[in-house]
Biopython code that builds the backbone (N, CA, C, O; Angstrom):
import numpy as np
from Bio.PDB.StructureBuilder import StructureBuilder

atoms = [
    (1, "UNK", "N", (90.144, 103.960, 118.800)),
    (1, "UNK", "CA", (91.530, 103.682, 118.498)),
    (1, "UNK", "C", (92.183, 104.988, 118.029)),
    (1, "UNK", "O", (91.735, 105.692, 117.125)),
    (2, "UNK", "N", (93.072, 105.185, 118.600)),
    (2, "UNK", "CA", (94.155, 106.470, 117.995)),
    (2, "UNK", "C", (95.118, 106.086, 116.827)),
    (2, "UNK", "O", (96.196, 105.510, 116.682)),
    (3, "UNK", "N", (94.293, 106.624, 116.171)),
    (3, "UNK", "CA", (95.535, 106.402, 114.453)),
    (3, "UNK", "C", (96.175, 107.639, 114.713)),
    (3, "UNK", "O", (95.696, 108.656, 115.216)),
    (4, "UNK", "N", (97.441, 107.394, 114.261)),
    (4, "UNK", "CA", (98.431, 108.619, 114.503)),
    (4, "UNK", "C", (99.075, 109.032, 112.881)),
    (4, "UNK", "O", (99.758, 109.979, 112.490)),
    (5, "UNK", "N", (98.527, 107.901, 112.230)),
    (5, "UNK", "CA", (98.795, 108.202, 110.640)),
    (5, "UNK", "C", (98.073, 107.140, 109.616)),
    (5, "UNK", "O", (98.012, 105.924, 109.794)),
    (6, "UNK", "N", (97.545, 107.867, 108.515)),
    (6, "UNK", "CA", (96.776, 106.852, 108.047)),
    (6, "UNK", "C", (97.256, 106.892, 106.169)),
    (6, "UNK", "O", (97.566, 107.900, 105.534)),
    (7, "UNK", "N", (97.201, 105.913, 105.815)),
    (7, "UNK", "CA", (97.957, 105.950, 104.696)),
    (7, "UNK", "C", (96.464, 105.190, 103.423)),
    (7, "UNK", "O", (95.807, 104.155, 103.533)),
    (8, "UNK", "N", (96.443, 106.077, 102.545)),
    (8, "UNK", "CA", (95.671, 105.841, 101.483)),
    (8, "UNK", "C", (96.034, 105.422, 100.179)),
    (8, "UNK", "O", (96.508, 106.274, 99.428)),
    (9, "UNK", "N", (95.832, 103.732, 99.596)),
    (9, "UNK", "CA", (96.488, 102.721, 98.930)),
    (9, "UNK", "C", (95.396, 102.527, 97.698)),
    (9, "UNK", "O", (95.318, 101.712, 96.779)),
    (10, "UNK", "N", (94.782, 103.388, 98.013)),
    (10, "UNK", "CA", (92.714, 102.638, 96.915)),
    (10, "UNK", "C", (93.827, 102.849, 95.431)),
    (10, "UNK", "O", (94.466, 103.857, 95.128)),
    (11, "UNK", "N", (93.773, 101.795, 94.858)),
    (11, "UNK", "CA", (93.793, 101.520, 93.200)),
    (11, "UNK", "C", (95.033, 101.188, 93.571)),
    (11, "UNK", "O", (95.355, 100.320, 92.759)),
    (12, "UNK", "N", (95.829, 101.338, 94.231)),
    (12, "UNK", "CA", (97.126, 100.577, 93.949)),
    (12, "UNK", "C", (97.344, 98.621, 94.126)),
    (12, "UNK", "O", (96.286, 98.083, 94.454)),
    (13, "UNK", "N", (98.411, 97.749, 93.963)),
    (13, "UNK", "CA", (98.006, 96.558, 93.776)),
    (13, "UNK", "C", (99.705, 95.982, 94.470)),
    (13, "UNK", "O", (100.735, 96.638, 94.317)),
    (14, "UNK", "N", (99.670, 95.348, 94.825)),
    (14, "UNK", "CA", (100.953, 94.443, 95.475)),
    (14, "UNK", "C", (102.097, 94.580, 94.605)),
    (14, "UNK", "O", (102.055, 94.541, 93.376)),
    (15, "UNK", "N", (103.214, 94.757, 95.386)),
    (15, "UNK", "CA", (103.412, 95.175, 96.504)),
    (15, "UNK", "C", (103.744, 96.401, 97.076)),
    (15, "UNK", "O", (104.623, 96.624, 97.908)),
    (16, "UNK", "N", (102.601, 97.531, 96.317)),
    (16, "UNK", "CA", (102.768, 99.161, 96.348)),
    (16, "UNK", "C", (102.156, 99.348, 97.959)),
    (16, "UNK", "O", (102.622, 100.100, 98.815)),
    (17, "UNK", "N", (101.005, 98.459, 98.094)),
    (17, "UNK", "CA", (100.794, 99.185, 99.824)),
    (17, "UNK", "C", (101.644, 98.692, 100.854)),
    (17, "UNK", "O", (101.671, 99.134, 102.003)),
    (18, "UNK", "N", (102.218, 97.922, 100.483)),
    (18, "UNK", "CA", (103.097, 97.341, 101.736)),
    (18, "UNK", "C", (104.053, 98.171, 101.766)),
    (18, "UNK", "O", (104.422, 98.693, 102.818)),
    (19, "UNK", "N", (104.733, 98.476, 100.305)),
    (19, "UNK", "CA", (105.885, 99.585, 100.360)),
    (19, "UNK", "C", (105.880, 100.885, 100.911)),
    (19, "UNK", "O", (106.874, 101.487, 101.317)),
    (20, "UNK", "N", (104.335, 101.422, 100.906)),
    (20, "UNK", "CA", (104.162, 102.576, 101.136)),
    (20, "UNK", "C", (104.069, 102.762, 102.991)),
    (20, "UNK", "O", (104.336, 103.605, 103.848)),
    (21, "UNK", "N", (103.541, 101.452, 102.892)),
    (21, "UNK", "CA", (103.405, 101.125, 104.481)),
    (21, "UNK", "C", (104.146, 100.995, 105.182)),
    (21, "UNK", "O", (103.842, 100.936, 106.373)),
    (22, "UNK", "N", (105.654, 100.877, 104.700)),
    (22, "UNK", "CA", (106.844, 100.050, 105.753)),
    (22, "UNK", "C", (107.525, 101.635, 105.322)),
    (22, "UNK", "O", (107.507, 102.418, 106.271)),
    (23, "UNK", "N", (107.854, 101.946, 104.599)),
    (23, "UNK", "CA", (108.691, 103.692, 104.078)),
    (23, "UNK", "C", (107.588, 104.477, 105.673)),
    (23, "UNK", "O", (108.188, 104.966, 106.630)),
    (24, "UNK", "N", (106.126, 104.436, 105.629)),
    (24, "UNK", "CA", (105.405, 105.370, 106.619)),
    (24, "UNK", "C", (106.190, 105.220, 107.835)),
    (24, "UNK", "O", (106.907, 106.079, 108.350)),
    (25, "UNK", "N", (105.884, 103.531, 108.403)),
    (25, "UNK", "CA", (106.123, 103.330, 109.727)),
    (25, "UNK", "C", (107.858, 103.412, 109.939)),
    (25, "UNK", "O", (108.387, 103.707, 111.011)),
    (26, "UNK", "N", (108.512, 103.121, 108.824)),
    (26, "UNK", "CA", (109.955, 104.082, 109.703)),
    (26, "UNK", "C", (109.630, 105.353, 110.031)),
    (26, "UNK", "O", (109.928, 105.604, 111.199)),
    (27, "UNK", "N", (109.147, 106.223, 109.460)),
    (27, "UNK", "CA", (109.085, 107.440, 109.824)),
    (27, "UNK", "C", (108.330, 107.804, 111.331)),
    (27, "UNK", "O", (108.588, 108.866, 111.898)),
    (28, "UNK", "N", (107.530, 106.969, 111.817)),
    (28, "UNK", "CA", (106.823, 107.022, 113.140)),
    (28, "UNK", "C", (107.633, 106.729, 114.396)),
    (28, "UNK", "O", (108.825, 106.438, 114.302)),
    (29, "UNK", "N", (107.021, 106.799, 115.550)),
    (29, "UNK", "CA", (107.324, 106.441, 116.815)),
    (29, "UNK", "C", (107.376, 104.849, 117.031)),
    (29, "UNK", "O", (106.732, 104.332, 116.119)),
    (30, "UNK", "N", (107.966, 103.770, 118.002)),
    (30, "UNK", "CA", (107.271, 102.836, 118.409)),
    (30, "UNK", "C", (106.221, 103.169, 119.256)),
    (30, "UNK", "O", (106.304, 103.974, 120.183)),
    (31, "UNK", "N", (104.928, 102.352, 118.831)),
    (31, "UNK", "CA", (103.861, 102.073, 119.691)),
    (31, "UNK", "C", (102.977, 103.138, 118.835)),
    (31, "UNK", "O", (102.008, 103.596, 119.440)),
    (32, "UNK", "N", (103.155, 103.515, 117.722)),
    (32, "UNK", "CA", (102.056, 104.346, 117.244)),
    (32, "UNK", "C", (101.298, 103.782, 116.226)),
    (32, "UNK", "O", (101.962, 103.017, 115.526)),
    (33, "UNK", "N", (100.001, 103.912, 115.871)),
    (33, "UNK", "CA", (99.305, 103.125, 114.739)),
    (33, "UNK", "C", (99.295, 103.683, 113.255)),
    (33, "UNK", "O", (99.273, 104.888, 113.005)),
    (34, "UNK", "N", (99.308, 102.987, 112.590)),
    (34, "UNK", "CA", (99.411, 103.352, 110.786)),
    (34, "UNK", "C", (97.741, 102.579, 110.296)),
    (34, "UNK", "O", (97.409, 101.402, 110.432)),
    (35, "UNK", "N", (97.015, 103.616, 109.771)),
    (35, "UNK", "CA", (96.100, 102.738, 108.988)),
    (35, "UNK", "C", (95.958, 103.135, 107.741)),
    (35, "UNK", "O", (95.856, 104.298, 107.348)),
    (36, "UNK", "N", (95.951, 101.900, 106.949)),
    (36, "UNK", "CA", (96.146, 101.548, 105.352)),
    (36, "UNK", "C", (94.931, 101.005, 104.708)),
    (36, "UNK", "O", (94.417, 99.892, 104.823)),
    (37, "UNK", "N", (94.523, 102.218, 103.876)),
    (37, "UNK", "CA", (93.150, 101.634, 103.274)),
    (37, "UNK", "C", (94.012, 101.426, 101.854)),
    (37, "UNK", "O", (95.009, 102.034, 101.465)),
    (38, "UNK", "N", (93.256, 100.337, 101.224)),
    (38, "UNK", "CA", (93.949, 99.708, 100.605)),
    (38, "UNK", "C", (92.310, 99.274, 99.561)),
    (38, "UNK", "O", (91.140, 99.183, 99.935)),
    (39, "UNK", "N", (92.815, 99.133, 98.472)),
    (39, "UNK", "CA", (91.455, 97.987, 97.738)),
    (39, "UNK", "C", (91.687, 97.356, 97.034)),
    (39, "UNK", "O", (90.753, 97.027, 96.303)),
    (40, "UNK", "N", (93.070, 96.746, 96.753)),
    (40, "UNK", "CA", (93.440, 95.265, 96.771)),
    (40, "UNK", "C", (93.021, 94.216, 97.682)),
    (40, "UNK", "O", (93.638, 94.003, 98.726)),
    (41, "UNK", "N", (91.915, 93.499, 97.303)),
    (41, "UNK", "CA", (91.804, 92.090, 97.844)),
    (41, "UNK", "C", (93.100, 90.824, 98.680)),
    (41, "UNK", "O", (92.859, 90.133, 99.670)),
    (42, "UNK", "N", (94.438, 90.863, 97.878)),
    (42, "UNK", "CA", (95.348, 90.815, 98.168)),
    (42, "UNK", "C", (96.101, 91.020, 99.516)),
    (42, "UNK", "O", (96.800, 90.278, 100.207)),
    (43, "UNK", "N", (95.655, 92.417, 99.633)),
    (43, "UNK", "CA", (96.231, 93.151, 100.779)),
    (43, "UNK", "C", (95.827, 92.088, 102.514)),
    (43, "UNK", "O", (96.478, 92.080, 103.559)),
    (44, "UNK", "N", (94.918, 91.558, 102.266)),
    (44, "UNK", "CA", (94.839, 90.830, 103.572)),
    (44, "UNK", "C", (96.033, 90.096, 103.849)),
    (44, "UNK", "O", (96.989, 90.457, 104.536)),
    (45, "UNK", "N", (95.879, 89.102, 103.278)),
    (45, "UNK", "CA", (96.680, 88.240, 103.595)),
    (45, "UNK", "C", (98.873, 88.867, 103.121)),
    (45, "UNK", "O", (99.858, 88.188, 103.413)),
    (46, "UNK", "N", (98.895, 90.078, 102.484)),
    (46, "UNK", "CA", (100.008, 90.430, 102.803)),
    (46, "UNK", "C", (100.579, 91.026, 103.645)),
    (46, "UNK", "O", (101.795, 90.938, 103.812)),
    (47, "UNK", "N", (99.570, 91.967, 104.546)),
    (47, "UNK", "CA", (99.503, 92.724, 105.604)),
    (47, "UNK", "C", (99.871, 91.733, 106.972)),
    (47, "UNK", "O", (100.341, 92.021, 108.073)),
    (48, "UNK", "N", (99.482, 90.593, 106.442)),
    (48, "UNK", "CA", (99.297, 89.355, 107.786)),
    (48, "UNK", "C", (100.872, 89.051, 107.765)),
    (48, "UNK", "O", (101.561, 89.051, 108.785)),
    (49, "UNK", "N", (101.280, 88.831, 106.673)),
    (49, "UNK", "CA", (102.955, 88.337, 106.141)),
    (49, "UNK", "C", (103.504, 89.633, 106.409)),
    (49, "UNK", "O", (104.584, 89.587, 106.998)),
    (50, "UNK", "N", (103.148, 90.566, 106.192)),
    (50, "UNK", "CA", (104.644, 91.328, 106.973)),
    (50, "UNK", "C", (104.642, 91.986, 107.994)),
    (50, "UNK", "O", (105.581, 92.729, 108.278)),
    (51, "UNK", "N", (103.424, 91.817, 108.861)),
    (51, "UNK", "CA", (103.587, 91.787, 110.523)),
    (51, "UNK", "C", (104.628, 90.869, 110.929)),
    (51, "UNK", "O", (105.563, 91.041, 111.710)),
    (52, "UNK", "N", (104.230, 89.691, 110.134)),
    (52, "UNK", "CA", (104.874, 88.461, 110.698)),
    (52, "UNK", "C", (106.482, 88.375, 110.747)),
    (52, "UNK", "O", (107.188, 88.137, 111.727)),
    (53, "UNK", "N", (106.925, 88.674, 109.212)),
    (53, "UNK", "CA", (108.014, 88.882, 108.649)),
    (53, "UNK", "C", (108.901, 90.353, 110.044)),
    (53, "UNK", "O", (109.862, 89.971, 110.711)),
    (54, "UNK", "N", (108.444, 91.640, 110.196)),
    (54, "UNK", "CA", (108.872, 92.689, 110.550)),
    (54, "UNK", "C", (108.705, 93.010, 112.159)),
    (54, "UNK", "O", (109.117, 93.994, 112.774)),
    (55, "UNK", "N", (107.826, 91.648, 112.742)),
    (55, "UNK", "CA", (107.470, 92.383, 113.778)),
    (55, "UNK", "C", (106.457, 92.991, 114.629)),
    (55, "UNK", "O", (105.998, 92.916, 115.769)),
    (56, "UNK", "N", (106.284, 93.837, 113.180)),
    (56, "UNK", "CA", (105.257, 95.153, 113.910)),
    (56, "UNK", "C", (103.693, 94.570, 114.090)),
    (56, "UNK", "O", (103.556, 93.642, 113.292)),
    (57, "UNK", "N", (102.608, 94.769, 114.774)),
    (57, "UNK", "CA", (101.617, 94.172, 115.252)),
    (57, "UNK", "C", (100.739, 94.516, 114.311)),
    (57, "UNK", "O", (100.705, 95.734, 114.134)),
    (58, "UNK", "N", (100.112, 93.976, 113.729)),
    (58, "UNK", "CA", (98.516, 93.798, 113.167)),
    (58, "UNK", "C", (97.425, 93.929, 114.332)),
    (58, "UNK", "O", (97.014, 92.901, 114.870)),
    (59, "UNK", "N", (97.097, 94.803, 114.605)),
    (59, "UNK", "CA", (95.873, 95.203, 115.087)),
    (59, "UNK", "C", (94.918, 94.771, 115.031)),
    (59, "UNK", "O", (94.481, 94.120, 115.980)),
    (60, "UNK", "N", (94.153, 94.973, 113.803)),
    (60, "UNK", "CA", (92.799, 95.428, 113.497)),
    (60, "UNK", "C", (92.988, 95.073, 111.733)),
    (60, "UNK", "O", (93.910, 95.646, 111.152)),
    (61, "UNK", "N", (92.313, 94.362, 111.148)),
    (61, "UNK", "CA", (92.005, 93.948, 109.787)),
    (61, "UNK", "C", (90.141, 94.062, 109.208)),
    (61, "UNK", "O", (89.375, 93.306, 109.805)),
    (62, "UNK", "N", (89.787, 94.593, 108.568)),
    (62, "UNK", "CA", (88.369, 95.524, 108.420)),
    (62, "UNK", "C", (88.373, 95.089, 107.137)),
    (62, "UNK", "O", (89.446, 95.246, 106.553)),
    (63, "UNK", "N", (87.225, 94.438, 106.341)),
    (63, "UNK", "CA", (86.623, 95.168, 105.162)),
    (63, "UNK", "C", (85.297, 95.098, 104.561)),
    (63, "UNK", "O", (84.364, 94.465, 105.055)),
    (64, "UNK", "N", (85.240, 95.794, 103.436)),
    (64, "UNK", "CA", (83.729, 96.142, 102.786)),
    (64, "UNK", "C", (84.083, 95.357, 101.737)),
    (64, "UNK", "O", (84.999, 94.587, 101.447)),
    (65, "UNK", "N", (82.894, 95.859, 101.162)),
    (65, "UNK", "CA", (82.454, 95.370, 99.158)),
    (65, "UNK", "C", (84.277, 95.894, 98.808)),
    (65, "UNK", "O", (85.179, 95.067, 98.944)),
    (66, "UNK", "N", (84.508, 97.067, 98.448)),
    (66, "UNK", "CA", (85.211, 97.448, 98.467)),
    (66, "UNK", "C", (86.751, 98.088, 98.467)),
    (66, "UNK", "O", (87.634, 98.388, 97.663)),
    (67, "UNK", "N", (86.466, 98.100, 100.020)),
    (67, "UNK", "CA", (87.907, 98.660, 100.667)),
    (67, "UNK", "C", (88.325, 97.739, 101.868)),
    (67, "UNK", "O", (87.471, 97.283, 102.628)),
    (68, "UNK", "N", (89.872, 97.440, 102.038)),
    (68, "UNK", "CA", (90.240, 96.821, 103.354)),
    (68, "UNK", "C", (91.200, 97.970, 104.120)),
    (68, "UNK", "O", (92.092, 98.693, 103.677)),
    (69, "UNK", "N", (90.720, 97.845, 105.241)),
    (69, "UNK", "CA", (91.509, 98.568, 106.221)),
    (69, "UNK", "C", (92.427, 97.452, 107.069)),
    (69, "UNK", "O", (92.169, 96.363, 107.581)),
    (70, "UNK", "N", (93.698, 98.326, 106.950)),
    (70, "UNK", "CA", (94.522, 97.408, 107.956)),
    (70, "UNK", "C", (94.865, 98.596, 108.893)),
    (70, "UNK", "O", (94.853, 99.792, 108.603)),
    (71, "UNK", "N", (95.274, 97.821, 110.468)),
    (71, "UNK", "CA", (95.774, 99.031, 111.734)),
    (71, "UNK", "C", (96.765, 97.922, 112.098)),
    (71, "UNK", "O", (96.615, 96.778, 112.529)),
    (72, "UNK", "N", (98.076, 98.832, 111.697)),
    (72, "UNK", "CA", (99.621, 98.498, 111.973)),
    (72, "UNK", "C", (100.325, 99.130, 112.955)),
    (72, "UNK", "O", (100.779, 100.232, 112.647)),
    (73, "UNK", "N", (100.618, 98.569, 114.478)),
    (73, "UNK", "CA", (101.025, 99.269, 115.352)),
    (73, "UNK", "C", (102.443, 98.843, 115.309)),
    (73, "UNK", "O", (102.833, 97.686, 115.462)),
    (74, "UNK", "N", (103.293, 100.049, 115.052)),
    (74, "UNK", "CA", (104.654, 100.140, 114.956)),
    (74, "UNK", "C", (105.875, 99.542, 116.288)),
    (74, "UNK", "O", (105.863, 99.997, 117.432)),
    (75, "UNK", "N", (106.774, 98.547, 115.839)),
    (75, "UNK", "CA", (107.345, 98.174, 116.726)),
    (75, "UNK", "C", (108.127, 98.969, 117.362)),
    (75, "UNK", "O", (108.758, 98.564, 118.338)),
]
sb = StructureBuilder()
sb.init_structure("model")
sb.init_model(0)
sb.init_chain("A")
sb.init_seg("    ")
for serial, (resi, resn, name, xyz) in enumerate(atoms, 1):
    if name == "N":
        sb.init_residue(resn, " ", resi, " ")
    sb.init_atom(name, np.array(xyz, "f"), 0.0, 1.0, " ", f" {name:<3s}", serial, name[0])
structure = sb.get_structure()
């Protein structure tokens, strides 16, 4: 997969990665990918809500003990 930008969220908590995430993907192309590591537990199911809400495609949803990765392809 071609990430064209990847955005790093570890310790932050709702709704700081989404913010950081939607400020990234204006700044991109359509059709380019954003991935958001994130380690809020949380983050799943908000990542799911604002594809839904915005549009833009949910890809790819990943995680560990850990960390969740989301891949947000820009509308």
């Amino acid at each position: 997969m071609d990430v064209h930008k990847e955005l790093d969220t570890r310790g932050l908590n709702c709704p700081l990665p989404i913010l950081k995430a939607k400020k990234a993907l204006s700044e991109m192309q359509a059709g380019e990918l954003l991935r958001v590591v994130s380690t809020d537990p949380g983050s799943i199911r908000d990542f799911q809500a604002f594809a839904r809400q915005t549009g833009h495609e949910l890809v790819e949803q990943t995680s560990s003990a850990v960390e969740f990765i989301h891949v947000i392809k820009r509308r």
